[in-house]
Kinemage of the C-alpha trace (Angstrom):
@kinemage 1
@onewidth
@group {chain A} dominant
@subgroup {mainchain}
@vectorlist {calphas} color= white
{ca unk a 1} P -38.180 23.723 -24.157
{ca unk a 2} L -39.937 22.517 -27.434
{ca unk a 3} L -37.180 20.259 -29.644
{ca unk a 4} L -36.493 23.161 -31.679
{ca unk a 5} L -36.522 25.453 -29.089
{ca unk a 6} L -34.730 25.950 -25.909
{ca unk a 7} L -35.599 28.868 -23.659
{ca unk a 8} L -33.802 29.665 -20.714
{ca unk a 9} L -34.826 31.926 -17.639
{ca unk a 10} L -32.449 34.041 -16.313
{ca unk a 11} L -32.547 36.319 -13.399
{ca unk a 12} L -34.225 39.717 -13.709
{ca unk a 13} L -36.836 38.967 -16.482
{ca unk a 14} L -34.312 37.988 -19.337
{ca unk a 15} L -35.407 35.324 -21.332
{ca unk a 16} L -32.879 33.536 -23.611
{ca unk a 17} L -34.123 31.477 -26.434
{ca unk a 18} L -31.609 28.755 -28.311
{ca unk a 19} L -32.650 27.814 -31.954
{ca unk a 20} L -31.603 24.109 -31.119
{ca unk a 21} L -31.249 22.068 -34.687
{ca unk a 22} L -27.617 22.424 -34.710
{ca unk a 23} L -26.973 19.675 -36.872
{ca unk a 24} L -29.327 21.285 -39.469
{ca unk a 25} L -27.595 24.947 -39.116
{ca unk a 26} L -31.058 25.750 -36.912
{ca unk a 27} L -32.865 25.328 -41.022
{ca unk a 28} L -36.500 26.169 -40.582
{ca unk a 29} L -38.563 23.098 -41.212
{ca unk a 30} L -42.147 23.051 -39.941
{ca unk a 31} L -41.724 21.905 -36.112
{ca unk a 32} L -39.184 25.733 -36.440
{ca unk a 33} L -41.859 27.177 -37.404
{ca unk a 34} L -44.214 25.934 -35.153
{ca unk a 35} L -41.671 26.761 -32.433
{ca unk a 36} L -40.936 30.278 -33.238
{ca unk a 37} L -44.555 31.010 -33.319
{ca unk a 38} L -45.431 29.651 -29.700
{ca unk a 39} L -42.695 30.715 -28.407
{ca unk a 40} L -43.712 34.680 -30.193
{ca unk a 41} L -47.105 34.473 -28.972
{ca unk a 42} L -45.989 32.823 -25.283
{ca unk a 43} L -43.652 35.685 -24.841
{ca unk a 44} L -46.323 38.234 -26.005
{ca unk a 45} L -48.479 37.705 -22.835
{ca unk a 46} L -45.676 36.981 -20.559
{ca unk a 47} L -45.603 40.166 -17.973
{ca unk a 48} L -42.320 38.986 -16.106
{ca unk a 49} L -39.994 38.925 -19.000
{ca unk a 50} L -38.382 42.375 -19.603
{ca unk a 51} L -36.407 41.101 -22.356
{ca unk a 52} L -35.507 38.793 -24.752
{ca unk a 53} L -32.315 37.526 -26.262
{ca unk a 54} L -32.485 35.035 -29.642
{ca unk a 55} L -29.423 32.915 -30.684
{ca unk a 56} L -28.779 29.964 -32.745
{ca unk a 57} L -26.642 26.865 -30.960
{ca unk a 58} L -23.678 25.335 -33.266
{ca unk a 59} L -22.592 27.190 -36.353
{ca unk a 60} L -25.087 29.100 -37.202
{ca unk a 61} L -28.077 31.854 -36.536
{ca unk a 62} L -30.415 29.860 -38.560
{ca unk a 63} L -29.582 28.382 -42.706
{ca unk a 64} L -33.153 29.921 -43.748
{ca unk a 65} L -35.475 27.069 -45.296
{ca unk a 66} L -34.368 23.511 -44.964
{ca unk a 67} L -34.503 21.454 -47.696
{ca unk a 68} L -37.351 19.207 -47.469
{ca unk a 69} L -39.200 22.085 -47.264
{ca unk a 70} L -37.332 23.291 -50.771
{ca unk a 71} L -38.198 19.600 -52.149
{ca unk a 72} L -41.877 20.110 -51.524
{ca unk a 73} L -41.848 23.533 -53.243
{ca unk a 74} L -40.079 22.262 -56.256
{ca unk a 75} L -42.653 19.162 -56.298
{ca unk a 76} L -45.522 21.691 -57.154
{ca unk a 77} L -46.342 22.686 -53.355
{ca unk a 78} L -48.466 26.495 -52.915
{ca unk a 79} L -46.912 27.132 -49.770
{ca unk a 80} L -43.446 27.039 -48.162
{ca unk a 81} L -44.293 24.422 -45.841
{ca unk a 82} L -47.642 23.212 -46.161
{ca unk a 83} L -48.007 21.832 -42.838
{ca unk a 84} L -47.351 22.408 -39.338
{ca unk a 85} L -48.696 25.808 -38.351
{ca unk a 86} L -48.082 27.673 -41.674
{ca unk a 87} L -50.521 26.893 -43.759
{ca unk a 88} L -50.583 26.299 -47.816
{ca unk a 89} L -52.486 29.377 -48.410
{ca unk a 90} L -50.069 32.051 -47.705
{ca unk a 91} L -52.973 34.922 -48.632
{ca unk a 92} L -54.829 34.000 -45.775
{ca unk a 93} L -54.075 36.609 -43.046
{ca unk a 94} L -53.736 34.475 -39.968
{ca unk a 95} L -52.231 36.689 -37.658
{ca unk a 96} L -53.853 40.068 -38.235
{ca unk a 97} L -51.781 41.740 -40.940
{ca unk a 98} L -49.435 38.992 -41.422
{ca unk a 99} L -50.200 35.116 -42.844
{ca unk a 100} L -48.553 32.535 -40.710
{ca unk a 101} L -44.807 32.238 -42.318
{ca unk a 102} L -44.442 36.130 -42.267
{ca unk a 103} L -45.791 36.283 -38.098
{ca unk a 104} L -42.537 34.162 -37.769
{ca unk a 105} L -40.872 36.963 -38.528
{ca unk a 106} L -42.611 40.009 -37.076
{ca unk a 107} L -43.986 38.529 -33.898
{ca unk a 108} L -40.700 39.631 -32.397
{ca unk a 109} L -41.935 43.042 -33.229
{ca unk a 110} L -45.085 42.267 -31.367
{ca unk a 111} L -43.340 40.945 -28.468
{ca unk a 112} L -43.487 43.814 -25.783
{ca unk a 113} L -40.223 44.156 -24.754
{ca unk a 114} L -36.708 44.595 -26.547
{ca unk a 115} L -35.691 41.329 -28.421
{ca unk a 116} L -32.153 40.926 -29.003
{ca unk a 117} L -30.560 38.787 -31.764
{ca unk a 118} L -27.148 37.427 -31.459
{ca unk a 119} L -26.333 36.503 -35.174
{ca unk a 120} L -22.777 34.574 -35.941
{ca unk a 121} L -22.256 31.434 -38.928
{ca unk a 122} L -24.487 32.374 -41.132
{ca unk a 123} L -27.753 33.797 -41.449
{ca unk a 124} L -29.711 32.924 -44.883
{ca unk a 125} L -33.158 33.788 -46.367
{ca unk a 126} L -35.860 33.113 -43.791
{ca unk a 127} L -32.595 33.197 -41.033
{ca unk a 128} L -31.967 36.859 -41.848
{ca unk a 129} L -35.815 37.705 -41.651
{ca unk a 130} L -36.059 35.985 -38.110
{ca unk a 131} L -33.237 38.426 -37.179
{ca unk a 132} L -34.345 41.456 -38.429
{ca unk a 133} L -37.608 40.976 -36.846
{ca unk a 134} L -35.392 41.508 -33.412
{ca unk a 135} L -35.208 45.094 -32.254
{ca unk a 136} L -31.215 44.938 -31.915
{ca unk a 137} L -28.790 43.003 -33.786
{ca unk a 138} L -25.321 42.014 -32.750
{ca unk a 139} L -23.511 40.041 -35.454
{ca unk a 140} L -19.818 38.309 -35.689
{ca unk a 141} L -17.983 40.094 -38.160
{ca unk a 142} L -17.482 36.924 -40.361
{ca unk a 143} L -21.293 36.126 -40.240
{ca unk a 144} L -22.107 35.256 -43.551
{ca unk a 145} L -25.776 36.631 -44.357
{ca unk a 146} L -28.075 36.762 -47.663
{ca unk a 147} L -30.992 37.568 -48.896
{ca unk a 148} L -31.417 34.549 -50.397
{ca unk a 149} L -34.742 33.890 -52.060
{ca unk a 150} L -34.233 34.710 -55.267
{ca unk a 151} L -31.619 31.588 -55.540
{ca unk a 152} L -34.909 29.499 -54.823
{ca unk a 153} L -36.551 31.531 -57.377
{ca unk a 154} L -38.426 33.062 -54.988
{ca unk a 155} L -39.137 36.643 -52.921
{ca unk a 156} L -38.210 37.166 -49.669
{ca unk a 157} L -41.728 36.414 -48.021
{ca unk a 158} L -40.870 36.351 -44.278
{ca unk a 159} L -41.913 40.402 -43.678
{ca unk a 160} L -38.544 40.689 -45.166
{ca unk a 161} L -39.478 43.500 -47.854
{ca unk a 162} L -41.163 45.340 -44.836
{ca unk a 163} L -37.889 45.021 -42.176
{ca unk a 164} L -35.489 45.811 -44.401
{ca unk a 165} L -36.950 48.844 -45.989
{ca unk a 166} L -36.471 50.056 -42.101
{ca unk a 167} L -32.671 49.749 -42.009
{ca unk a 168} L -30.759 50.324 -45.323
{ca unk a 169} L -31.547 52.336 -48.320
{ca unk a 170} L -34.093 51.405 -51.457
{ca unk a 171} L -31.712 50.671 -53.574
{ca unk a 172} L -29.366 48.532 -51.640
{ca unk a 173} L -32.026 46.540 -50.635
{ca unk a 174} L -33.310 45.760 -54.202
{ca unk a 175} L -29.649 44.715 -55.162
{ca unk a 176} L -29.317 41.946 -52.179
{ca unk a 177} L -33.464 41.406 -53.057
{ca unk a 178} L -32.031 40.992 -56.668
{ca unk a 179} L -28.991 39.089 -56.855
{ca unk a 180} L -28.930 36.865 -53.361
{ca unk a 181} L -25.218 37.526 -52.618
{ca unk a 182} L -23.603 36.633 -49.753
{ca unk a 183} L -22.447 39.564 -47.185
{ca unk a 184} L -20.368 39.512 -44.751
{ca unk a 185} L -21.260 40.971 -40.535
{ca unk a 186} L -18.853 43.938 -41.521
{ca unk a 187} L -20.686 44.658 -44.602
{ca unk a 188} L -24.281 44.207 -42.397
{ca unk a 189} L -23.246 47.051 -39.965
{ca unk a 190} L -22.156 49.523 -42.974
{ca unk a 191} L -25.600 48.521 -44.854
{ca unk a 192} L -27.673 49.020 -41.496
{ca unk a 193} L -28.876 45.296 -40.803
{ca unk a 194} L -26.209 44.880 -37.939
{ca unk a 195} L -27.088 47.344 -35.095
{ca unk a 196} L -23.193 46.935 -33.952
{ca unk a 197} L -20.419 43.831 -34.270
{ca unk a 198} L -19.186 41.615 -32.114
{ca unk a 199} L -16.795 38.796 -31.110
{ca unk a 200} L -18.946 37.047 -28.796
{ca unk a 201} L -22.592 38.793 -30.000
{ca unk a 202} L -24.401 36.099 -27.572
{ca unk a 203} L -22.133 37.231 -24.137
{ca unk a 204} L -23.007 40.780 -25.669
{ca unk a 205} L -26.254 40.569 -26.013
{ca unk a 206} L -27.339 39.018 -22.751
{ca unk a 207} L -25.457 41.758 -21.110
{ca unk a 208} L -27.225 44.195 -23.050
{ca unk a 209} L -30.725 42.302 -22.234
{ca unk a 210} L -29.860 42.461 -18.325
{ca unk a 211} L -28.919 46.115 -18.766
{ca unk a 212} L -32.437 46.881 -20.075
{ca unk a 213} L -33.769 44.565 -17.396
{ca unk a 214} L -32.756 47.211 -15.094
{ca unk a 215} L -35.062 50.034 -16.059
{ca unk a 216} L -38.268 50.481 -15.512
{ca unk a 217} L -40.627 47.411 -17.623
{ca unk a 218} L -43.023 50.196 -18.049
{ca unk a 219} L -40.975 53.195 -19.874
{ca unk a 220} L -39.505 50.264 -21.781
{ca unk a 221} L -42.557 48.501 -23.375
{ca unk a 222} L -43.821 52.559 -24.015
{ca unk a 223} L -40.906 52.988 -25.691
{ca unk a 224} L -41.208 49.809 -27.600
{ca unk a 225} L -44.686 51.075 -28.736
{ca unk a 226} L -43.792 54.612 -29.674
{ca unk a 227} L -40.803 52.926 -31.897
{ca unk a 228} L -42.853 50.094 -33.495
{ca unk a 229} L -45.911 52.175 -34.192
{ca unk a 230} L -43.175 55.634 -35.354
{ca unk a 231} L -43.228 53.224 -38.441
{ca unk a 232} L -46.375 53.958 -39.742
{ca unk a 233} L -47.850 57.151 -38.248
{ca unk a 234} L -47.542 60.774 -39.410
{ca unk a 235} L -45.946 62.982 -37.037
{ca unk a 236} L -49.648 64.682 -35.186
{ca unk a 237} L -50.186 60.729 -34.842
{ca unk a 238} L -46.982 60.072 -32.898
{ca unk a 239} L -46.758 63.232 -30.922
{ca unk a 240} L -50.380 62.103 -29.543
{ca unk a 241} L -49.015 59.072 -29.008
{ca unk a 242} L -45.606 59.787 -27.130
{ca unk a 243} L -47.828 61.744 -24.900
{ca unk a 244} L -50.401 59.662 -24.119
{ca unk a 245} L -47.801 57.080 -22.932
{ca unk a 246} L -46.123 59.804 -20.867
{ca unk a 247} L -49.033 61.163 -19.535
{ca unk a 248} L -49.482 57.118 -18.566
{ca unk a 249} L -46.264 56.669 -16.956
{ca unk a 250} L -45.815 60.636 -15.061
{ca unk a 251} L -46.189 59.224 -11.616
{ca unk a 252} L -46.566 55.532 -12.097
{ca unk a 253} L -45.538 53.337 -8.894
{ca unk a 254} L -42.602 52.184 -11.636
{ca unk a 255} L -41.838 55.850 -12.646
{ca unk a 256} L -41.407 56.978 -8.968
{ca unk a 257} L -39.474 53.902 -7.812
{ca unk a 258} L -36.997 54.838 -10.735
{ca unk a 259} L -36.851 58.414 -9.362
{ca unk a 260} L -36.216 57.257 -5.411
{ca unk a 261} L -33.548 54.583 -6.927
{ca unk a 262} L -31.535 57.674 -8.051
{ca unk a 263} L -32.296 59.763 -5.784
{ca unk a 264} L -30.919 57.680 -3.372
{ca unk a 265} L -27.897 55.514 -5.054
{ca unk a 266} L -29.084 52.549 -5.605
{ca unk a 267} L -30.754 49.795 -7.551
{ca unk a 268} L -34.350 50.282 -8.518
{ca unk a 269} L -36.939 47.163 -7.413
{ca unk a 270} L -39.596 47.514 -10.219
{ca unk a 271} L -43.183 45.893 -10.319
{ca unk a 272} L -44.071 43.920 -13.436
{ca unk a 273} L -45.423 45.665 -16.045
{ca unk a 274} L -49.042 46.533 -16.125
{ca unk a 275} L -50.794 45.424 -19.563
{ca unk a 276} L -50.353 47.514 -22.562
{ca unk a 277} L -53.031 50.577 -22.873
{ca unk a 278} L -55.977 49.524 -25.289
């Protein structure tokens, strides 16, 4: 646990991770960011964990950008934060595509297995970015959620343009990009940024992470791949792809324990994952 931070272990590989600034509506100041990178890049290399599930304690998902960090900007600061690890030049590409703010965002994308987000309170600006970096999103109906940058006089600049171009039409997303309205969980599932609703999205989404955690680490991280990299590849490129990973897993220790497991009625006792193909 970091003091933003609180991840907790549970059986089978599912890794729960609190946003723990409840008296600040989980705002992202620098030690947030800080957190939600070391945590990204810790959970990157982690071969036990077969899923992840990312919630905010108190009354909210996360408030977006505290405001110290809106003080600093309005004081004549170049970057969001300007200290911690995101740095003031936010051209510099720290994290391979990505400069440091953005990876806070998309390293959930990078992380290798399915990363759930349980979203209720609200979920503002750099909030709603975290989340749709996740894979899946369950959200309370009366979440309250915004694209909220342009309030701040400011684009959303969290790999926000690039997530949400995934899940809801161009034109919908310039209007929330354009006017920073507040919209309710309902309103997120009919858009596309809620995968489904929920009264009790963090009981809902552990249940879904431990469901996952029962099939086979490797067909799941190839599946991760294939999705994540279906983004930007032409269809030859992903059919190569989708059988290159098959090809991979036809016959794999994991592959054939999943086979005996149903063969024979009962629950399958998969190895950890072997590391990604280069």
């Amino acid at each position: 646990m970091t003091d933003r931070i609180e991840t907790i272990r549970h059986a089978d590989g599912v890794v729960e991770l609190q946003l723990s600034r409840a008296d600040k509506m989980n705002a992202l100041d620098p030690a947030m960011f800080d957190a939600l990178l070391e945590t990204g890049a810790r959970l990157c290399g982690d071969a036990e964990v077969r899923a992840v599930v990312i919630a905010g304690r108190g009354k909210a998902f996360c408030a977006g950008l505290d405001m110290a960090s809106m003080q600093r900007l309005q004081q004549g600061g170049s970057g969001v934060i300007g200290q911690g690890a995101v740095p003031q030049d936010l051209l510099a590409r720290t994290h391979g595509i990505a400069n440091a703010a953005q990876q806070v965002a998309m390293v959930w994308r990078q992380v290798p297995v399915p990363v759930i987000a349980a979203v209720h309170g609200v979920a503002f600006g750099g909030g709603l970015q975290v989340a749709l970096g996740a894979d899946v999103r369950l959200v309370a109906p009366d979440t309250k959620m915004s694209v909220m940058e342009i309030k701040w006089g400011l684009v959303p600049d969290m790999g926000g343009i690039v997530l949400m171009r995934e899940l809801a039409r161009d034109d919908v997303v310039r209007e929330l990009t354009f006017s920073g309205r507040v919209f309710s969980g309902e309103e997120a599932l009919a858009l596309g940024f809620a995968t489904r609703l929920s009264a009790d999205p963090l009981t809902e989404a552990l249940a879904m992470a431990h469901e996952i955690a029962q099939k086979s680490p490797d067909a799941i991280r190839a599946g991760k791949r294939l999705l994540n990299a279906a983004m930007g590849q032409g269809a030859a490129e992903l059919l190569m792809a989708e059988s290159i990973e098959q090809k991979a897993l036809i016959g794999s220790a994991n592959q054939a324990e999943a086979v005996r497991a149903n063969l024979e009625r009962r629950a399958p006792r998969f190895a950890a994952a072997p590391p990604a193909p280069r």
